[in-house]
Chimera marker file (.cmm) of the C-alpha trace (Angstrom):
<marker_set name="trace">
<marker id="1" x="-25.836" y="1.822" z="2.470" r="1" g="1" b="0" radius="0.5"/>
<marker id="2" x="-25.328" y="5.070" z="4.067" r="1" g="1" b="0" radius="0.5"/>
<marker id="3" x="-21.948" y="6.857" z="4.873" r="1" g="1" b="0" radius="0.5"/>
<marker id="4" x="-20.086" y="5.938" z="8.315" r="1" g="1" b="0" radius="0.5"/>
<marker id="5" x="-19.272" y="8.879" z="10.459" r="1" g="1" b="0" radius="0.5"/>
<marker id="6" x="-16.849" y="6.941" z="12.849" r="1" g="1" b="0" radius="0.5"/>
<marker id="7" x="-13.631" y="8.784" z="13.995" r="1" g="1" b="0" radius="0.5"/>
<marker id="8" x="-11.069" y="6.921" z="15.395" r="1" g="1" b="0" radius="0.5"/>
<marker id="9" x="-7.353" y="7.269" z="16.831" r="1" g="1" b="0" radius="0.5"/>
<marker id="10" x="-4.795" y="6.082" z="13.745" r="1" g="1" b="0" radius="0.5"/>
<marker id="11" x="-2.794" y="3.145" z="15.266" r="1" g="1" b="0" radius="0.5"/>
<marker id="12" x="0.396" y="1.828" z="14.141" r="1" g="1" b="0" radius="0.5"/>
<marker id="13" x="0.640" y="-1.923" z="13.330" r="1" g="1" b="0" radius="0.5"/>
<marker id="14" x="4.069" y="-3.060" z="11.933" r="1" g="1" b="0" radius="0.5"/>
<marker id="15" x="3.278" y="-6.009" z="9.634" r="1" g="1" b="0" radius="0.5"/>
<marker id="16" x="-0.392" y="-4.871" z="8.728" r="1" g="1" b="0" radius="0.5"/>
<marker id="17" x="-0.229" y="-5.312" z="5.214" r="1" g="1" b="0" radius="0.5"/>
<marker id="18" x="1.934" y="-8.458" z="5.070" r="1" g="1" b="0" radius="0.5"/>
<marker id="19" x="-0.902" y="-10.269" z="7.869" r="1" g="1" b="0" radius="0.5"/>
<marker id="20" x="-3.626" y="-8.889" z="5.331" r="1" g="1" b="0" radius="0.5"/>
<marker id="21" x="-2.174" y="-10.974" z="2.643" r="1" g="1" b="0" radius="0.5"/>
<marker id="22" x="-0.187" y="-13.877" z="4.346" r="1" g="1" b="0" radius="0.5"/>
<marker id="23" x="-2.592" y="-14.953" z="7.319" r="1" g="1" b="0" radius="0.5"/>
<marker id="24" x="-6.425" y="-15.979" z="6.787" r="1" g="1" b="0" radius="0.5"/>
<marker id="25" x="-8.849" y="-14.329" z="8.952" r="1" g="1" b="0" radius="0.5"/>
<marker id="26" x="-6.593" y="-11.696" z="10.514" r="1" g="1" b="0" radius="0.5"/>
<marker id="27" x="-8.832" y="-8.657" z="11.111" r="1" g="1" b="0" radius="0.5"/>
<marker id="28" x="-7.044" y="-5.929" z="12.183" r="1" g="1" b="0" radius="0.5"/>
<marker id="29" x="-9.043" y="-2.878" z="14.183" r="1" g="1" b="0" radius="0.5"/>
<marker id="30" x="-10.355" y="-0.202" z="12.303" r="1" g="1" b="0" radius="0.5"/>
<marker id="31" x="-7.567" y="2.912" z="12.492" r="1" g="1" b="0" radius="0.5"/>
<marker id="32" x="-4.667" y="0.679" z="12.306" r="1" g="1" b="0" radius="0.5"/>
<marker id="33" x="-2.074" y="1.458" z="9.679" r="1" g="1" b="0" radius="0.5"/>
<marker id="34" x="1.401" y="0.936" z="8.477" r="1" g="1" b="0" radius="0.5"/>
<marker id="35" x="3.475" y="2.852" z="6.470" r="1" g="1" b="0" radius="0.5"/>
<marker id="36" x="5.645" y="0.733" z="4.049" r="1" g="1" b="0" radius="0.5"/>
<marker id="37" x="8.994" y="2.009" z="2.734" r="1" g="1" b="0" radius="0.5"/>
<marker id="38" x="11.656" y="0.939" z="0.393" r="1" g="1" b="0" radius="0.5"/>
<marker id="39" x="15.332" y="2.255" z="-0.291" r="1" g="1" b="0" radius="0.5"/>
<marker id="40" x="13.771" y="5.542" z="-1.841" r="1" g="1" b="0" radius="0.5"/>
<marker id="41" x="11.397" y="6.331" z="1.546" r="1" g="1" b="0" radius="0.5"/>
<marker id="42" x="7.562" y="6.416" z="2.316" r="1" g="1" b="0" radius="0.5"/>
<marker id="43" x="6.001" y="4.407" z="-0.764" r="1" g="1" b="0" radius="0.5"/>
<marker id="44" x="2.465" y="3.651" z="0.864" r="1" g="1" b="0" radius="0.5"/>
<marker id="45" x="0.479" y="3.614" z="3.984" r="1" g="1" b="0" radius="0.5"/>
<marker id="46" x="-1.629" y="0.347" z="4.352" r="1" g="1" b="0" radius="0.5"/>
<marker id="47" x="-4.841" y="1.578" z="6.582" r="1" g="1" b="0" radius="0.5"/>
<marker id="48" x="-7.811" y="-0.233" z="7.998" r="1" g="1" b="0" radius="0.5"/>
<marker id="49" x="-10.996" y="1.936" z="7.079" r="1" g="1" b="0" radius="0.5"/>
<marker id="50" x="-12.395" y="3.334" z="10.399" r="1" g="1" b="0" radius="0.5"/>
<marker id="51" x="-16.059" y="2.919" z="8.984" r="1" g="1" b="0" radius="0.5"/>
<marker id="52" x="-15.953" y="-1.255" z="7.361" r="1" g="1" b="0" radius="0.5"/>
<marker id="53" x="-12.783" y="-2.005" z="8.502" r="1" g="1" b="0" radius="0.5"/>
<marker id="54" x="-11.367" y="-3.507" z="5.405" r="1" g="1" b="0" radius="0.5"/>
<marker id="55" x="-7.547" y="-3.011" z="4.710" r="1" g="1" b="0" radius="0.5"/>
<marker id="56" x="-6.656" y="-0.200" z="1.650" r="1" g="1" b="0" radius="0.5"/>
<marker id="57" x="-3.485" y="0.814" z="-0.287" r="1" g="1" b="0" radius="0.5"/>
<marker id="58" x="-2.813" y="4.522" z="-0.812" r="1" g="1" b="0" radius="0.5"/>
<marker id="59" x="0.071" y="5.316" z="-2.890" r="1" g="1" b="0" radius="0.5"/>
<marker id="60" x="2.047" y="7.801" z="-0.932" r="1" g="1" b="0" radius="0.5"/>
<marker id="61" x="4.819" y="8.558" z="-4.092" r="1" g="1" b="0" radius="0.5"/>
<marker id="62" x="3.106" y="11.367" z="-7.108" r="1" g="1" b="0" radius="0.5"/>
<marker id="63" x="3.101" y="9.913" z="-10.541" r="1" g="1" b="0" radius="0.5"/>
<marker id="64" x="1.908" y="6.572" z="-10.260" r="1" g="1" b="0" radius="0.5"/>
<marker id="65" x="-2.028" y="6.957" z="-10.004" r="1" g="1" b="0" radius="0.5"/>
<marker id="66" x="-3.769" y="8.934" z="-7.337" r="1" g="1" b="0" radius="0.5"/>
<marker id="67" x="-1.130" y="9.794" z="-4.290" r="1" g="1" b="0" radius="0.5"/>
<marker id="68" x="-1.727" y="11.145" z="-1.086" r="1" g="1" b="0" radius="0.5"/>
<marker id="69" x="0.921" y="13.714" z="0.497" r="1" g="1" b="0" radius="0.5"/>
<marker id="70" x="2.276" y="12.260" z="3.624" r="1" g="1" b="0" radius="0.5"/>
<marker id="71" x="3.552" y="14.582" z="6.354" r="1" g="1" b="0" radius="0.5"/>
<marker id="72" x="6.667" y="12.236" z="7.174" r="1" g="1" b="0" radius="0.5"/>
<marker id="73" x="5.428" y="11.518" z="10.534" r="1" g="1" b="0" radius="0.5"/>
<marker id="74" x="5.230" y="7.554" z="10.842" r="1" g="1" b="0" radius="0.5"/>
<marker id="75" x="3.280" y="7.610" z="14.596" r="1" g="1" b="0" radius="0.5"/>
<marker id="76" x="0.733" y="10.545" z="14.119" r="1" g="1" b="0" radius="0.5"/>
<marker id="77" x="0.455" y="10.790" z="10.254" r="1" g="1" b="0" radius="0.5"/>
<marker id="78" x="-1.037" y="13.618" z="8.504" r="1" g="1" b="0" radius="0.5"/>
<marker id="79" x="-2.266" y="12.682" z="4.611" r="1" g="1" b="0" radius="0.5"/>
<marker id="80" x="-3.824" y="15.019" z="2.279" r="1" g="1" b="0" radius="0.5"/>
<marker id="81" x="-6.634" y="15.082" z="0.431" r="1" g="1" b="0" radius="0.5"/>
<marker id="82" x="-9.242" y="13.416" z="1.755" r="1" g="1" b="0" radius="0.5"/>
<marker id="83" x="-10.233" y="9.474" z="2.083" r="1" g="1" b="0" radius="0.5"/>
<marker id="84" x="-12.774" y="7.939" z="0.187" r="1" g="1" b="0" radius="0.5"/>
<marker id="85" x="-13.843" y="4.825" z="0.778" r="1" g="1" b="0" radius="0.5"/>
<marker id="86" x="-16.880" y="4.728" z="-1.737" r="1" g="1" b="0" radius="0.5"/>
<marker id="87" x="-20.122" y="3.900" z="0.114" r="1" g="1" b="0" radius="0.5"/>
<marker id="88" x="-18.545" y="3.372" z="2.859" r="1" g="1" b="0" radius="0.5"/>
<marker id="89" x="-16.190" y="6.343" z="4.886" r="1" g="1" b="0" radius="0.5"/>
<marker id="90" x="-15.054" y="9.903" z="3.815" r="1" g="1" b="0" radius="0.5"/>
<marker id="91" x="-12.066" y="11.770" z="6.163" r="1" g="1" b="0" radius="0.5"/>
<marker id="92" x="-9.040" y="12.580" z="6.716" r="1" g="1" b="0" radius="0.5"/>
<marker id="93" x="-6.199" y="11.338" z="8.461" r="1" g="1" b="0" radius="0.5"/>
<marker id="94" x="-4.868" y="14.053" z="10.418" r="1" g="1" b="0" radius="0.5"/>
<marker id="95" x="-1.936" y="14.037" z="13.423" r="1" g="1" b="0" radius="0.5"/>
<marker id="96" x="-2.726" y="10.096" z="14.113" r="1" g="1" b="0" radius="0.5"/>
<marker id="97" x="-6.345" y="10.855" z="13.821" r="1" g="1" b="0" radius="0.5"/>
<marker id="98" x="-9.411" y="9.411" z="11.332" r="1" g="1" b="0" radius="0.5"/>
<marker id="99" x="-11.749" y="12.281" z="11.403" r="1" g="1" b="0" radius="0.5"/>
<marker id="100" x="-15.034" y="12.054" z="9.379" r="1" g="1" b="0" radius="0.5"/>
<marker id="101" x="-15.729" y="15.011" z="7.203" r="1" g="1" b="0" radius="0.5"/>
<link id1="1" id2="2" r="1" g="1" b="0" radius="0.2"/>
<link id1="2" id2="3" r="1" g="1" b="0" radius="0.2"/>
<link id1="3" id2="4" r="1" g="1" b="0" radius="0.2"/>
<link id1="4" id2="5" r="1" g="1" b="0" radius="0.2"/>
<link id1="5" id2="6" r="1" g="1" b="0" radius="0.2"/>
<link id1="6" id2="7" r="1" g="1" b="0" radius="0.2"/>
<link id1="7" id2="8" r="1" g="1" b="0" radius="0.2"/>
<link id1="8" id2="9" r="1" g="1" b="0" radius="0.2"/>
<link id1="9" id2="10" r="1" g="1" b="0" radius="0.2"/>
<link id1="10" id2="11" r="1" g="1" b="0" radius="0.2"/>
<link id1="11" id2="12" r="1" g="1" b="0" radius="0.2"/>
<link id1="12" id2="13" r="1" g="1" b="0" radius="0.2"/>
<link id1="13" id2="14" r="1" g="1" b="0" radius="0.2"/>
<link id1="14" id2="15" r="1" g="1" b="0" radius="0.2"/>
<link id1="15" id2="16" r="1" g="1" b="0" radius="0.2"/>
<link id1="16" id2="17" r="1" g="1" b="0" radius="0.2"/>
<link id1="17" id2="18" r="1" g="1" b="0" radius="0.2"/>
<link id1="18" id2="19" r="1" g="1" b="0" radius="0.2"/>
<link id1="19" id2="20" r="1" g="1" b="0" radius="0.2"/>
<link id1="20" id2="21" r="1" g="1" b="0" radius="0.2"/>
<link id1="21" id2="22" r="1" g="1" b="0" radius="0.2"/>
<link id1="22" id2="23" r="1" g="1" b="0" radius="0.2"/>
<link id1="23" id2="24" r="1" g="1" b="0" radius="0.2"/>
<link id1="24" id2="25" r="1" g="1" b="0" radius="0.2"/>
<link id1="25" id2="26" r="1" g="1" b="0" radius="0.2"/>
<link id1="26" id2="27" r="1" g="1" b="0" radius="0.2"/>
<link id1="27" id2="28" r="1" g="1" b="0" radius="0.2"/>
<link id1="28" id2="29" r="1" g="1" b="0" radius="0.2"/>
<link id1="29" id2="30" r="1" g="1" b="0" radius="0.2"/>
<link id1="30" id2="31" r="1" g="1" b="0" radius="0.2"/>
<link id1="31" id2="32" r="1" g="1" b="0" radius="0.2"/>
<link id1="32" id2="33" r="1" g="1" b="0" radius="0.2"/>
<link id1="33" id2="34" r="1" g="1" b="0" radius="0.2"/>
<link id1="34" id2="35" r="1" g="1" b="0" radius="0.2"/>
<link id1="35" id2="36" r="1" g="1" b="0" radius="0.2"/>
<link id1="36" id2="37" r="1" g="1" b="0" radius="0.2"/>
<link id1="37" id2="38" r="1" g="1" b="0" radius="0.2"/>
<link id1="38" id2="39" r="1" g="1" b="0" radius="0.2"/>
<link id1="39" id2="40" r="1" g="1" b="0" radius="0.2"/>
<link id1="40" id2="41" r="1" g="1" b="0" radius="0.2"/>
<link id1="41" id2="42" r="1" g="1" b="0" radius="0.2"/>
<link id1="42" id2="43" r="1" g="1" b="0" radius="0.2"/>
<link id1="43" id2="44" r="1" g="1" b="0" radius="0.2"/>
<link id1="44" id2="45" r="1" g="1" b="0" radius="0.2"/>
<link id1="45" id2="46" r="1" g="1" b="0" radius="0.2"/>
<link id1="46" id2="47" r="1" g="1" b="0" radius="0.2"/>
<link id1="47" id2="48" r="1" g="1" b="0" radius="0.2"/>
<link id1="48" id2="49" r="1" g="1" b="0" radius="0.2"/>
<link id1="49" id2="50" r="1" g="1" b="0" radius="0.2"/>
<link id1="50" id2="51" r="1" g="1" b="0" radius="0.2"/>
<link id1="51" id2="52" r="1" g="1" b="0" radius="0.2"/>
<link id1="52" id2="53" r="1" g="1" b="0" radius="0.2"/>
<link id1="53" id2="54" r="1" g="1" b="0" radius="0.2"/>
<link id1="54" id2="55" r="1" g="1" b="0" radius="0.2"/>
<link id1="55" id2="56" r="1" g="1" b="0" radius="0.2"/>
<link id1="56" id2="57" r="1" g="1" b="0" radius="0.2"/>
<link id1="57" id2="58" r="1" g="1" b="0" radius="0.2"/>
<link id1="58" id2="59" r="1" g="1" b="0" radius="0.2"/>
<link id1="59" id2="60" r="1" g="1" b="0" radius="0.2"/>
<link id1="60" id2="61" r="1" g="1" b="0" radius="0.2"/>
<link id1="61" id2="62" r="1" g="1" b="0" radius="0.2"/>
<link id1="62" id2="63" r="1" g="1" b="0" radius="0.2"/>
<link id1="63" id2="64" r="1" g="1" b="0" radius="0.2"/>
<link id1="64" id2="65" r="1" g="1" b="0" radius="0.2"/>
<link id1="65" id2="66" r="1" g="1" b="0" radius="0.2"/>
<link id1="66" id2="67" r="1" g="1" b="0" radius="0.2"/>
<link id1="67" id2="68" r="1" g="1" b="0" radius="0.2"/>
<link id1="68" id2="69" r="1" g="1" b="0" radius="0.2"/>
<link id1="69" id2="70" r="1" g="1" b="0" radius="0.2"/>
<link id1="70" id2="71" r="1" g="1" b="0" radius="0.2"/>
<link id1="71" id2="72" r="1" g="1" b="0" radius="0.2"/>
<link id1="72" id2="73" r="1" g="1" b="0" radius="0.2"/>
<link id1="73" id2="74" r="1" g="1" b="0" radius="0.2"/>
<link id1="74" id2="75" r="1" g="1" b="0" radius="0.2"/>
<link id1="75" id2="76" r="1" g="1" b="0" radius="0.2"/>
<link id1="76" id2="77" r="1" g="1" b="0" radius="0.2"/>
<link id1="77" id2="78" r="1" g="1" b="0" radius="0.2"/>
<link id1="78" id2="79" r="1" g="1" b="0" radius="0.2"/>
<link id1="79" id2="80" r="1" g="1" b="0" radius="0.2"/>
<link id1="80" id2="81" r="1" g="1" b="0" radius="0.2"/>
<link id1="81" id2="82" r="1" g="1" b="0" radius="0.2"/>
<link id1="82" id2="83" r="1" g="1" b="0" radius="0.2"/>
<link id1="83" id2="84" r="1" g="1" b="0" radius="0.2"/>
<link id1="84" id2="85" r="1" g="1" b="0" radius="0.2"/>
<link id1="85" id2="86" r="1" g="1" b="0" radius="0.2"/>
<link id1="86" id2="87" r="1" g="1" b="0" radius="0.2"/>
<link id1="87" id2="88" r="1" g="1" b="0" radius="0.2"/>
<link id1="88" id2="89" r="1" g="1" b="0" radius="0.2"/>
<link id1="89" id2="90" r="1" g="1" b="0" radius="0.2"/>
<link id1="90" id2="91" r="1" g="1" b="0" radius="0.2"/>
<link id1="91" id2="92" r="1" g="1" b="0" radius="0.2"/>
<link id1="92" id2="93" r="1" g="1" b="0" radius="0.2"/>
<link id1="93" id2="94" r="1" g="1" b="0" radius="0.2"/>
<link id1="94" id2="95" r="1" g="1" b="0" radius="0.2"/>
<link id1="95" id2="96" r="1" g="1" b="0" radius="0.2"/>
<link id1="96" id2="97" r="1" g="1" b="0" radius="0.2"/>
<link id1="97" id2="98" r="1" g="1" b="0" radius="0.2"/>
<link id1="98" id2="99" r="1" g="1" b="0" radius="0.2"/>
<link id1="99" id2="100" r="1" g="1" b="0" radius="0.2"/>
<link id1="100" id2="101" r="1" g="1" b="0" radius="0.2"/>
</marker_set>
């Protein structure tokens, strides 16, 4: 199975993550995310891979496995490095955008 090269506008979904694990069948579009926060700020960012569409985790917090830096903005999101979704999509997420490298 090849690479995707889809690009897609990011989307904000409040409740993204808790649908992915509470309600069967909910398939939410590809680009939609949610950041999730606790009393310390930004801890994650659930996001719907723009190339399968399957819902990932990325640990937004250093020191806890691999982290992503997140730019703080919770509409347009910036998050660096790179996403790799083995086999499947490799981008970024840059100002609200998925852009394949």
């Amino acid at each position: 199975m090849g690479m995707s090269t889809n690009s897609c506008a990011a989307r904000r979904v409040a409740g993204l993550w808790v649908n992915v694990i509470r309600i069967e069948n909910y398939a939410p579009m590809r680009g939609d995310f949610e950041i999730l926060e606790d009393d310390d700020g930004p801890k994650s960012i659930a996001l719907c891979c723009p190339g399968c569409g399957s819902v990932s985790l990325l640990n937004l917090r250093p020191g806890s496995g691999p982290d992503w830096q997140f730019d703080g903005n919770h509409d347009k999101p910036t998050l660096q490095p790179s996403i790799h979704h083995l086999q499947c999509w490799h981008g970024w997420l840059r100002a609200g955008q998925f852009v394949s490298c």
